[in-house]
C-alpha positions as CSV (number, residue, x, y, z in Angstrom):
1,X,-8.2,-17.2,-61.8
2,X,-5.5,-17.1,-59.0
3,X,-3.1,-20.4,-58.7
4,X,-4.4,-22.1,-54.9
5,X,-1.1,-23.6,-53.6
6,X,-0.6,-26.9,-53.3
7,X,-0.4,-28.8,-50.3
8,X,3.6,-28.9,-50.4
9,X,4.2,-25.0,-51.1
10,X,5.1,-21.8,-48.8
11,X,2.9,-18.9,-49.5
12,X,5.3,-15.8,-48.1
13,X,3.4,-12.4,-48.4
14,X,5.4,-9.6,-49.0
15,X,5.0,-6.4,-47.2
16,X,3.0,-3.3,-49.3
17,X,3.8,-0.1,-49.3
18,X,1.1,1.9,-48.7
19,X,1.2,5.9,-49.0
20,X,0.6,6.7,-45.7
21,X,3.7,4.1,-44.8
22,X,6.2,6.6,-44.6
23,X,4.2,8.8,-42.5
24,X,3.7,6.2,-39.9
25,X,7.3,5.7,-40.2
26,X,8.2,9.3,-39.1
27,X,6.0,9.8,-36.4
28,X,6.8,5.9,-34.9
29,X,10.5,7.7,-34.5
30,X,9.4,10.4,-32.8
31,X,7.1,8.7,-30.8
32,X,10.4,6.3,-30.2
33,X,12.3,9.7,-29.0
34,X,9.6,11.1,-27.1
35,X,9.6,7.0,-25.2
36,X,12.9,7.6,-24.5
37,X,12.9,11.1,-23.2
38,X,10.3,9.7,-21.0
39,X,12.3,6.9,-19.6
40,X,15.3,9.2,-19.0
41,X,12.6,11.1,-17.0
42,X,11.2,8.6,-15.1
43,X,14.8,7.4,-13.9
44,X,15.5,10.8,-12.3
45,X,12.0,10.6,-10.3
46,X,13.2,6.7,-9.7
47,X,16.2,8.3,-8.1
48,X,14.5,10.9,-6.0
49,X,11.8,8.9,-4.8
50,X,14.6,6.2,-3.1
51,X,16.4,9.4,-1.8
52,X,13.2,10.2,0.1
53,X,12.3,6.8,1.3
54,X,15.7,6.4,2.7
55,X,15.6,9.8,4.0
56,X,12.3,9.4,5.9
57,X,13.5,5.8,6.9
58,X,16.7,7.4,8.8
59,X,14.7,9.8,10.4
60,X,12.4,7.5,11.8
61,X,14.9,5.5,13.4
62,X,17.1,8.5,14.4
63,X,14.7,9.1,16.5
64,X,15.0,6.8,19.0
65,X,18.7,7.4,19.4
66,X,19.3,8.6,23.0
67,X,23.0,10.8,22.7
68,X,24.9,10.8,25.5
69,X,27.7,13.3,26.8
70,X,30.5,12.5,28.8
71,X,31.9,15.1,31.3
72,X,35.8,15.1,32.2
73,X,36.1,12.6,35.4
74,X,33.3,10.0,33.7
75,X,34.4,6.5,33.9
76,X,33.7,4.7,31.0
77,X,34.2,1.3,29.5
78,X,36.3,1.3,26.1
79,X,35.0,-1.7,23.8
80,X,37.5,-4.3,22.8
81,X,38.9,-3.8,18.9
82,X,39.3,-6.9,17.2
83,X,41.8,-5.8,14.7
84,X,45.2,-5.7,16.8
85,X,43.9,-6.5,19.6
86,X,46.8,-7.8,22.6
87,X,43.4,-9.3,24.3
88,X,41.9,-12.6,22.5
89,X,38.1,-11.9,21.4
90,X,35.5,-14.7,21.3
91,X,32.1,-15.6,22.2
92,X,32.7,-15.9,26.0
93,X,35.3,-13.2,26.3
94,X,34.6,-9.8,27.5
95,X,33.4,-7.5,24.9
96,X,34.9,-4.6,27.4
97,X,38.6,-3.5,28.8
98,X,38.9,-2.1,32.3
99,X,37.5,1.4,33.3
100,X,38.8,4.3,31.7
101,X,38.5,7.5,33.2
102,X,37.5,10.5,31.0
103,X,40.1,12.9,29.9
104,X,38.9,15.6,27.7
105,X,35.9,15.8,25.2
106,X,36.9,16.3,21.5
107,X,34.8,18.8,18.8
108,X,33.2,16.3,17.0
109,X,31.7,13.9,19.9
110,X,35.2,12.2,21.0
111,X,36.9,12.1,24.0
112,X,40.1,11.6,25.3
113,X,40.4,8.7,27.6
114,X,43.1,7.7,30.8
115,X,43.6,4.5,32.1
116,X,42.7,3.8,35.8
117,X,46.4,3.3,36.3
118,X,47.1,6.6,34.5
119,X,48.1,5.3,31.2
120,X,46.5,6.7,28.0
């Protein structure tokens, strides 16, 4: 008859190897693999899907950009640069500098601008 342990003992079962143990072993690393392969896979649809989103989100507010041209003899104001700036910027400053006539236009939408005085 089998010992029955005592109230003070610790019963530790050991594992058993069954036959089909290594089997299950085998195919629990390729299913491991084939988990992997899938994660790698799902990562590069991840990726594509925020491309898309962000694609479709640029193009829906693209769309309400208005472009405009300038033609040479346009005045224009010139926004204030806050980096090297002679003016002081602040809240209640102007954001703007004094009219600037249009010059030239550039290839790639810029233009070259002249004071009202005639300076650059």
């Amino acid at each position: 008859m089998p010992r029955q342990p005592d109230h003070h003992q610790v019963v530790v079962a050991r594992p058993r190897h069954q036959e089909g143990d290594l089997e299950w072993r085998i195919e629990n690393e390729g299913e491991l693999h084939l988990s992997l392969d899938l994660v790698e896979e799902l990562y590069n649809l991840v990726t594509i899907w925020k491309e898309e989103v962000k694609w479709r989100m640029a193009r829906y507010f693209d769309k309400y950009i208005r472009v405009k041209k300038f033609i040479e003899g346009d005045l224009v104001l010139k926004k204030v640069d806050v980096v090297g700036s002679s003016t002081a910027v602040g809240k209640l400053n102007p954001n703007w500098v004094v009219p600037y006539i249009v010059e030239g236009s550039l290839k790639l939408e810029g233009y070259h601008l002249q004071n009202i005085e005639g300076c650059p």
